[in-house]
FIPADREN-747798 format. One record per residue: residue number from 1; x, y, z of N, C-alpha, C in turn; residue in three letters. Coordinates in steps of 0.05 Angstrom, whole numbers, plus 5000, padded with zeros to 4 digits. Layout:
nr | n_east | n_north | n_up | ca_east | ca_north | ca_up | c_east | c_north | c_up | rest
NUM | X | Y | Z | X | Y | Z | X | Y | Z | ala
...
***
This chain:
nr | n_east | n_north | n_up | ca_east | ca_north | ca_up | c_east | c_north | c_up | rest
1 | 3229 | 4377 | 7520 | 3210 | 4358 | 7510 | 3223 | 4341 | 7488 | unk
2 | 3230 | 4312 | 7493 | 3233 | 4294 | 7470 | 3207 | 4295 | 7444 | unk
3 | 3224 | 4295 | 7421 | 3208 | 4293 | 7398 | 3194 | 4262 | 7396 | unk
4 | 3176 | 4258 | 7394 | 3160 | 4233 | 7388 | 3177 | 4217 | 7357 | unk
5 | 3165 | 4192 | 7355 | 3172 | 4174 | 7331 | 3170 | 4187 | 7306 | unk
6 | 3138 | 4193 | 7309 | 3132 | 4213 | 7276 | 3150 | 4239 | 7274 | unk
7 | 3149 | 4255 | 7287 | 3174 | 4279 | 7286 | 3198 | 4273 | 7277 | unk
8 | 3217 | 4247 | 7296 | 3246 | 4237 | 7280 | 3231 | 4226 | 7250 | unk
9 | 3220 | 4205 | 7249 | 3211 | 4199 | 7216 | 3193 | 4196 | 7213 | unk
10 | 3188 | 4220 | 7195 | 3155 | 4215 | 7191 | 3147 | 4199 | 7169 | unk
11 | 3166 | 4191 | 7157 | 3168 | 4171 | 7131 | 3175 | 4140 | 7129 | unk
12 | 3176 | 4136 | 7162 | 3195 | 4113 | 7160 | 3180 | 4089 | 7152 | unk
13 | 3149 | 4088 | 7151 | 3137 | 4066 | 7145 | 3109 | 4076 | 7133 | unk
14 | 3105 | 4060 | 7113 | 3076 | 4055 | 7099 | 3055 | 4039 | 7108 | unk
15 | 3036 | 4042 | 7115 | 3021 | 4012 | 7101 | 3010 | 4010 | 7079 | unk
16 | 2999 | 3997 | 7071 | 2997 | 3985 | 7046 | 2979 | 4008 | 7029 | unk
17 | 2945 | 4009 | 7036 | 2933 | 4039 | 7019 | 2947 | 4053 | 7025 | unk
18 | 2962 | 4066 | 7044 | 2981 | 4089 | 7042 | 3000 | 4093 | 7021 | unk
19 | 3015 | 4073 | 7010 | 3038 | 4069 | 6989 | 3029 | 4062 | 6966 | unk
20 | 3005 | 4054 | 6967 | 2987 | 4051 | 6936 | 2974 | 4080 | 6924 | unk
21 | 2966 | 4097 | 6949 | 2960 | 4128 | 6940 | 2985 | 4137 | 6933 | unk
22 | 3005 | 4132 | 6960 | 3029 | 4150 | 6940 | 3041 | 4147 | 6914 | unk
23 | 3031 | 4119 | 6902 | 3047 | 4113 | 6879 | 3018 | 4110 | 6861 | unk
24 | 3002 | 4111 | 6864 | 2976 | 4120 | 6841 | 2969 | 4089 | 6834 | unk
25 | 2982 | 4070 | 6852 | 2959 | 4042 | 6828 | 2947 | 4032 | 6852 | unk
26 | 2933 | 4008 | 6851 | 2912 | 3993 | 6866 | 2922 | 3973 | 6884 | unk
27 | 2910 | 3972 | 6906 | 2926 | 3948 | 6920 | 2917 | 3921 | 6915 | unk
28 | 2906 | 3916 | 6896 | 2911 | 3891 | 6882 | 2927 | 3890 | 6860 | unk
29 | 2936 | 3915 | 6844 | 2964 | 3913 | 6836 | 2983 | 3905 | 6851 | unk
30 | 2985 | 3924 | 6875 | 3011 | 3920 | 6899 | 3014 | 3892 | 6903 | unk
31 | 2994 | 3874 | 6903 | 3004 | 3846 | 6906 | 3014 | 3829 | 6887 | unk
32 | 3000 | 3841 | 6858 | 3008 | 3830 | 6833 | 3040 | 3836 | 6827 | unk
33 | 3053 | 3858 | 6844 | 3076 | 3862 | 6829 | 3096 | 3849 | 6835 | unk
34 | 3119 | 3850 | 6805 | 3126 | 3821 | 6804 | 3154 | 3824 | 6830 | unk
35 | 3164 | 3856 | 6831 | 3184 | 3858 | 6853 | 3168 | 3878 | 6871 | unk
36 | 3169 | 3866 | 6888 | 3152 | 3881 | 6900 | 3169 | 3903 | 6925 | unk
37 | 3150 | 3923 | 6934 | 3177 | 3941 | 6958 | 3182 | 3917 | 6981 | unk
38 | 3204 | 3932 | 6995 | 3207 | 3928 | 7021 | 3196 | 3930 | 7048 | unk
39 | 3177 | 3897 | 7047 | 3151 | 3906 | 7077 | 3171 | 3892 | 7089 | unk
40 | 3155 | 3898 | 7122 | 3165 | 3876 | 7147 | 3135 | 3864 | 7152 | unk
41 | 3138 | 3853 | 7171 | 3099 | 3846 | 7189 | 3109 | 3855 | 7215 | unk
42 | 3089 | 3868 | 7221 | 3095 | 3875 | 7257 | 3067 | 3864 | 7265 | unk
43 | 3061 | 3830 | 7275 | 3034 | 3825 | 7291 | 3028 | 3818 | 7258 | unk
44 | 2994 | 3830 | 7256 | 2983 | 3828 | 7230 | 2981 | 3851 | 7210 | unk
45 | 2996 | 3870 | 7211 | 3001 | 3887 | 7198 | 3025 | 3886 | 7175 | unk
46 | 3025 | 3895 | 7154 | 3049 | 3901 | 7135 | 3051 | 3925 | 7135 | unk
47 | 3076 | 3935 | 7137 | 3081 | 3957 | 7137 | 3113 | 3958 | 7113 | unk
48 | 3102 | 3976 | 7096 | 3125 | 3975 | 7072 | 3149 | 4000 | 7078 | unk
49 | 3169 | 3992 | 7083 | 3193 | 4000 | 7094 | 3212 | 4025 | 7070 | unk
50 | 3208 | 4015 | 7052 | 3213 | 4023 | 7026 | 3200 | 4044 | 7009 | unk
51 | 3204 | 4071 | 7008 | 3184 | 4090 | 7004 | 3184 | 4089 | 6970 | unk
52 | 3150 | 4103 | 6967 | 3150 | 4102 | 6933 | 3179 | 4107 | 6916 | unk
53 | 3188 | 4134 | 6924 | 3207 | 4147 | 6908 | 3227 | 4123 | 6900 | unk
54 | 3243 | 4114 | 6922 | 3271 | 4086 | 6915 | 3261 | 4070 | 6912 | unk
55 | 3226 | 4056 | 6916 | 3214 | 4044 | 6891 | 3219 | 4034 | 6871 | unk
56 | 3208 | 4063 | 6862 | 3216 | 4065 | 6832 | 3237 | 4067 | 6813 | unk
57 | 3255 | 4089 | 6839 | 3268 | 4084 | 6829 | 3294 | 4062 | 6819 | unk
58 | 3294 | 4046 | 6839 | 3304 | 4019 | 6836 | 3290 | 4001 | 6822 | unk
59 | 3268 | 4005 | 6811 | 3253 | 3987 | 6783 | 3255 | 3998 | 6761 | unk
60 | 3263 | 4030 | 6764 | 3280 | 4041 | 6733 | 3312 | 4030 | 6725 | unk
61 | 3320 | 4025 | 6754 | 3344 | 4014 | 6749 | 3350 | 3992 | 6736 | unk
62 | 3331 | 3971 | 6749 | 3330 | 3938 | 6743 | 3332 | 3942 | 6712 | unk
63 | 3306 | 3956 | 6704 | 3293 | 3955 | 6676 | 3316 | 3958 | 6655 | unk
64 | 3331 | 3981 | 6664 | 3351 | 3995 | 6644 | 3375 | 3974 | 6644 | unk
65 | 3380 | 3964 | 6670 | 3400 | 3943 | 6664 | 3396 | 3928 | 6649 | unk
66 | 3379 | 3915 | 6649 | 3360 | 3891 | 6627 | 3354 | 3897 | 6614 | unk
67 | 3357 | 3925 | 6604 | 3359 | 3929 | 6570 | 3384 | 3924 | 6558 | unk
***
C-alpha cells in the first residue's frame, strides 16, 4: 500500500486560520504583516508554504541583523 500525500508531509502546507492558530495572532494580523510567510494560490485558495517555526524564525533573524 502507497502512503498517501498527508503521510509523506503532513506539514507541507497551511492555510491561512490554520497558521494563525499555530502562531497565536489573528488573521487580520496575517495580512497586516509587514513580511509576510511564504503562500502560493492553488485556484482560490492560499495556502502558506512556510511553516510557523522558519517563520519566525527568519523574522528573529531579519530583526537581529538590523540591530
Amino acid at each position: 500500500m502507497e502512503p498517501n500525500a498527508t503521510q509523506l508531509a503532513p506539514n507541507a502546507g497551511w492555510n491561512i486560520p490554520e497558521w494563525c492558530t499555530a502562531t497565536s495572532i489573528s488573521r487580520a494580523s496575517f495580512y497586516l504583516l509587514v513580511q509576510r510567510p511564504r503562500t502560493v494560490k492553488l485556484g482560490r485558495r492560499t495556502v502558506v508554504i512556510e511553516s510557523p517555526h522558519a517563520y519566525l524564525q527568519r523574522i528573529a533573524e531579519t530583526q537581529l541583523a538590523a540591530a
